[in-house]
C-alpha positions as CSV (number, residue, x, y, z in Angstrom):
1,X,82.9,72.6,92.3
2,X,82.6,74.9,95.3
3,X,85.4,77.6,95.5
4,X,87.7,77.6,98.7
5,X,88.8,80.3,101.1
6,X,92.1,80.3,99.5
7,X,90.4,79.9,96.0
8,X,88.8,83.4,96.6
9,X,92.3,85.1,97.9
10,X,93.5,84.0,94.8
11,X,91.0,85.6,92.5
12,X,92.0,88.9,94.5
13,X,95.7,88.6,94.1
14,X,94.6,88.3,90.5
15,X,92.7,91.0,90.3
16,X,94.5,93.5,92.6
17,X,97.5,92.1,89.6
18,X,95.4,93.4,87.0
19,X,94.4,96.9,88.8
20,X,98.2,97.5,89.6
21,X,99.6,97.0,85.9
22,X,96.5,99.0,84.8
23,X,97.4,101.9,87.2
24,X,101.2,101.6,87.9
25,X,104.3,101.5,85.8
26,X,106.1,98.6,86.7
27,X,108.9,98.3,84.2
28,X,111.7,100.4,85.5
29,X,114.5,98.3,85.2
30,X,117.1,97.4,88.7
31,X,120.2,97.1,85.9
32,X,119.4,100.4,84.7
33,X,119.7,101.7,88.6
34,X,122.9,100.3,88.6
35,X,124.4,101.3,85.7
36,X,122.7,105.2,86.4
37,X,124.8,105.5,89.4
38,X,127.8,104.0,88.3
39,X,127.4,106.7,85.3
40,X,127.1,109.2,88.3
41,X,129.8,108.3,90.3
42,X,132.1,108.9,87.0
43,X,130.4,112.4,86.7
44,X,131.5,113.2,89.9
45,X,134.8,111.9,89.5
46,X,135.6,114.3,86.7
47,X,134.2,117.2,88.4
48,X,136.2,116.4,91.1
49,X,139.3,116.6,88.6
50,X,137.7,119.9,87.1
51,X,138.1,121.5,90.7
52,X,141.1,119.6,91.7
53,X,142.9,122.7,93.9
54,X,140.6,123.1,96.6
55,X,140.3,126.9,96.5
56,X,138.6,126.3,92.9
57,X,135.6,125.3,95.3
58,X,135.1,128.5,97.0
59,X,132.3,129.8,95.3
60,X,132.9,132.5,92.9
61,X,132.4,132.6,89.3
62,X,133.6,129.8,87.2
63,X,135.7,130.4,84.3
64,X,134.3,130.0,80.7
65,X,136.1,126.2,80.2
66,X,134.9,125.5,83.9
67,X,131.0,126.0,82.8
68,X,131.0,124.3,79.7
69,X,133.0,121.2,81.0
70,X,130.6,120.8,83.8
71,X,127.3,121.6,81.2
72,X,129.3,118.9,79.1
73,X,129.3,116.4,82.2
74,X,126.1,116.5,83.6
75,X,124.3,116.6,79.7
76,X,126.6,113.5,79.6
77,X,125.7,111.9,82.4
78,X,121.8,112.6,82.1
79,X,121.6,111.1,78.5
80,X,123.6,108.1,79.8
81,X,121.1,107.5,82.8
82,X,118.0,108.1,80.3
83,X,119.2,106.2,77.4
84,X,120.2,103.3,79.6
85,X,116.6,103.4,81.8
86,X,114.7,103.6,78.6
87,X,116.4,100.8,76.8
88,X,116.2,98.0,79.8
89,X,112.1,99.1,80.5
90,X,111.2,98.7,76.8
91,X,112.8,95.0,77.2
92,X,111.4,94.6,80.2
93,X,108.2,95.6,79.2
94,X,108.4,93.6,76.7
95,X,109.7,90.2,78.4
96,X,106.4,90.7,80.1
97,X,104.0,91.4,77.5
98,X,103.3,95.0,78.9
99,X,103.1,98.1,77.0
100,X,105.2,100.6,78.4
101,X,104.5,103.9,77.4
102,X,100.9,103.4,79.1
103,X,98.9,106.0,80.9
104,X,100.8,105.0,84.6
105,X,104.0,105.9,82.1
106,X,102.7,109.1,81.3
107,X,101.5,110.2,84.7
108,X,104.6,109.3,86.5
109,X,106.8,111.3,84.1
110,X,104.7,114.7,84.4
111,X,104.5,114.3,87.8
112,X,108.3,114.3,87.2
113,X,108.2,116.7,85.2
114,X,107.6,120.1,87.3
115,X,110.6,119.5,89.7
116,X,113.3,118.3,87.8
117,X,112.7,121.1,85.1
118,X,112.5,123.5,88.0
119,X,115.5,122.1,89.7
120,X,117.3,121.8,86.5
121,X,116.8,125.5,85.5
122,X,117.8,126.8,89.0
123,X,121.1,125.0,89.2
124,X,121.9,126.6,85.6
125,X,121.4,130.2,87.5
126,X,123.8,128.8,90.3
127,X,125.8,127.5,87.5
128,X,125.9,131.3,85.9
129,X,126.3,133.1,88.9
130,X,129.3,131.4,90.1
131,X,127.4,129.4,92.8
132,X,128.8,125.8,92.3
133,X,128.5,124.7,95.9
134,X,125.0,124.8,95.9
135,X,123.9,123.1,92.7
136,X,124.3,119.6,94.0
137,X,122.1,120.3,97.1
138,X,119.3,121.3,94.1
139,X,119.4,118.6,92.3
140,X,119.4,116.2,95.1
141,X,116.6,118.0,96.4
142,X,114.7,118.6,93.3
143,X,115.4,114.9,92.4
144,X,114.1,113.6,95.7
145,X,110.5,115.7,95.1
146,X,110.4,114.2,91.5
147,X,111.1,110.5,92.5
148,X,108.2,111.1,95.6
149,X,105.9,112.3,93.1
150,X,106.6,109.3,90.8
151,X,106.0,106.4,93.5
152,X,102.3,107.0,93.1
153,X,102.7,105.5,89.5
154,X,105.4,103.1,90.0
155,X,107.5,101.1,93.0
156,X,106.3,102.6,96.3
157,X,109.8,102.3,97.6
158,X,110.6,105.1,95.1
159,X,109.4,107.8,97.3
160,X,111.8,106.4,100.5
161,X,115.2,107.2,97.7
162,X,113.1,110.2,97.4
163,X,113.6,111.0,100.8
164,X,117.1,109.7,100.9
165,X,117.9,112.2,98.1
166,X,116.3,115.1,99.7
167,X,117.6,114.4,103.0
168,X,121.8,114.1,101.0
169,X,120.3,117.7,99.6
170,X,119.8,119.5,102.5
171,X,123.1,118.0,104.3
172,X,124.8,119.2,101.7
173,X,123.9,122.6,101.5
174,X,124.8,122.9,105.1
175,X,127.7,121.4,104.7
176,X,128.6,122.8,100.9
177,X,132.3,122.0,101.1
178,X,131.2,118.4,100.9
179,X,128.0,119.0,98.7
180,X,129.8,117.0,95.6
181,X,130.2,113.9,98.0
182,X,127.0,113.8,98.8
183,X,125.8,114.3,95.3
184,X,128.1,111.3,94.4
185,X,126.6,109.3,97.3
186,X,122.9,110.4,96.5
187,X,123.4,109.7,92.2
188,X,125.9,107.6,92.6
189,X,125.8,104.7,95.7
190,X,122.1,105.2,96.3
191,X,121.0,104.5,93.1
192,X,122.8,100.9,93.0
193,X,122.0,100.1,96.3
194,X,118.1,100.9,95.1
195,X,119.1,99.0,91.5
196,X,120.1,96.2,93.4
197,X,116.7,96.2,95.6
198,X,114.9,96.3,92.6
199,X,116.3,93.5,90.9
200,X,116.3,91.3,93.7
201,X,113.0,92.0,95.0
202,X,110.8,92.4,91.4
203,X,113.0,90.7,88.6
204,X,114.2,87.8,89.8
């Protein structure tokens, strides 16, 4: 039986299939979008309450309780976001029959890797030398660079939050006396707006 034109595009979706899941990490989870911003949006809200008298947010040096409670919420938030993200991509993976610690996996987090240790690092000097304003800029900004450098291995509409983020990072550090908005609106709304996209356009 002779093959049709449309026989032939087929055996290229099927292929260009194979060559994706081969190459690409494809089991980040929309839920776990959701739920990562939602933990971010409650992050923000206690910081908020941390620096509830407005001249706290002049930038000087924190007290000792002031450090530690906001190293207690953002090591907090971050193993919330992680845990949760690991947890709904193994199932995922798994609904699908695809391994997920693969090669794309491992390329897509050490791409990671460089800016969000570098970003993390630098908003612990801030941190230390009293400069609170501008740690949300950084890790919107170092965040951003990350997610661009992980939607070669995964989603290409990763790198466009990318963006988003880096753009929210550099607004805020103009404008620092809003920088913790747009950390919550970067973290926080963005991410389940995108964890909404995700799940509407690749899970359902």
């Amino acid at each position: 039986m002779k093959k049709t034109e449309e026989d032939y595009m087929q055996d290229l979706r099927e292929i260009r299939s194979i060559m994706e899941r081969s190459t690409k990490f494809l089991s980040l989870s929309g839920i776990s979008g959701v739920l990562a911003g939602l933990y971010a949006l409650a992050g923000a809200y206690l910081v908020f309450g941390i620096f509830a008298d407005q001249e706290a947010l002049v930038p000087g040096i924190p007290s000792g309780e002031q450090v530690w409670d906001l190293l207690l919420i953002g090591l907090i938030v971050l193993i919330l976001a992680v845990t949760t993200a690991v947890i709904f991509s193994v199932n995922k993976g798994k609904k699908k029959g695809q391994k997920v610690w693969n090669s794309a996996a491992r390329r897509m987090l050490s791409n990671m890797m460089v800016p969000l240790v570098a970003g993390g690092l630098l908003t612990l000097v801030f941190l230390l030398k009293g400069l609170i304003l501008l740690m949300a800029p950084v890790t919107l900004i170092f965040y951003g660079i990350a997610l661009y450098n992980a939607s070669k291995f995964t989603y290409e509409d990763v790198k466009y939050l990318g963006f988003i983020q880096i753009a929210l990072g550099l607004l805020g550090a103009y404008f620092t006396e809003y920088s913790i908005l747009f950390w919550a609106f970067g973290f926080g709304v963005m991410h389940i707006i995108y964890g909404i996209y995700v799940n509407y356009k690749y899970e359902r």
